[in-house]
N, C-alpha and C positions, 0 to 999 in steps of 0.2 A: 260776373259770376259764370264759372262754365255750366255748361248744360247740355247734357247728349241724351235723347229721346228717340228710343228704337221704335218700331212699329212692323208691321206686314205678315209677324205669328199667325198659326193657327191650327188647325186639323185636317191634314190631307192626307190621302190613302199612299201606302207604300209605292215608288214608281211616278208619284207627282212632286208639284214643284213649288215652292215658295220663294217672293223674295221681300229681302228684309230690307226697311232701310234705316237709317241711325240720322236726324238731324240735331248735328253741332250751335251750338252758338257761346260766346262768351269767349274764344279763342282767333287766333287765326288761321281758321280753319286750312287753309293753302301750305301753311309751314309745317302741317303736321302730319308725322305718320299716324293712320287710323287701324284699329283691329278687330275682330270679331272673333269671341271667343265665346265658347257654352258652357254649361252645366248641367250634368243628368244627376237624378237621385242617388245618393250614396256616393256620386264621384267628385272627384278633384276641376276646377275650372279649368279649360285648357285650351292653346290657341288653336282658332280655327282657321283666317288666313288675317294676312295684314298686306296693307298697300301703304307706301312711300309716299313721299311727297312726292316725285318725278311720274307716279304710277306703277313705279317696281311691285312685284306682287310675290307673296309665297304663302303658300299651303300647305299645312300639316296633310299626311300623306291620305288620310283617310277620307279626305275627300277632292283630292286634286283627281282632275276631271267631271269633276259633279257640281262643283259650287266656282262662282268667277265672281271675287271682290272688285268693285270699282268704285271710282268718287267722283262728285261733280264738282269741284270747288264755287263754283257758281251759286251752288244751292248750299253749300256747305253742308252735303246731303255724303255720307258712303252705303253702300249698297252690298249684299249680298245674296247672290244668286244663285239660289239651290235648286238643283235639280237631280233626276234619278236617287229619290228621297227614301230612306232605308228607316224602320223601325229601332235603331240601334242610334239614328241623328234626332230621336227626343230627348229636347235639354230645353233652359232656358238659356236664349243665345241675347247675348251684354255687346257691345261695342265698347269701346275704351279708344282713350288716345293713347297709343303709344306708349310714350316716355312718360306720360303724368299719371297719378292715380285717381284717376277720375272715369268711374262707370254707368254707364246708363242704367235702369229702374231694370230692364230684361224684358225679352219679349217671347212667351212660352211655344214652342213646335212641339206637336204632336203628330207621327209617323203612325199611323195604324199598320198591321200587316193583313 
């Protein structure tokens, strides 16, 4: 059974930094692209960056430079790392694999300004 369990939310002042991490299991974790995507009140869910199985990375524009996705395969752990944290990046941020439909529970950011 797959199972992806975010964790690392929480409430930090505009200018600080959170990082997230998603633990996979029920997959193989190494074959798969992973992604992190959010969702703020009243909006559409939308991707935030994804990493490849080789490590390839891309980021929707709004936060390249701020946020650096990475994976452990080891830990079958991916990670996101936000920084320079903006009032406008509260959502609840979900992890997903990729190609499958299968989302974690979400884990809530809160940006005060």
């Amino acid at each position: 059974q797959v199972s992806l369990v975010e964790s690392g939310g929480g409430l930090v002042q505009a200018g600080g930094s959170l990082r997230l991490s998603c633990a996979a299991s029920g997959i193989i974790f190494s074959s798969r692209a992973m992604g992190w995507y959010r969702q703020a009140p009243g909006k559409q869910r939308e991707l935030v960056a994804a990493i490849g199985r080789a490590g390839n990375t891309n980021y929707a524009d709004f936060v390249k430079g701020r946020f650096t996705i990475s994976r452990d395969n080891a830990k079958n752990t991916v990670y996101l790392q936000m920084n320079s944290l903006k009032p406008e990046d509260t959502a609840i941020y979900y992890c997903k694999i990729v190609t499958l439909d299968y989302w974690g529970q979400g884990t809530q950011v809160t940006v005060s300004s």
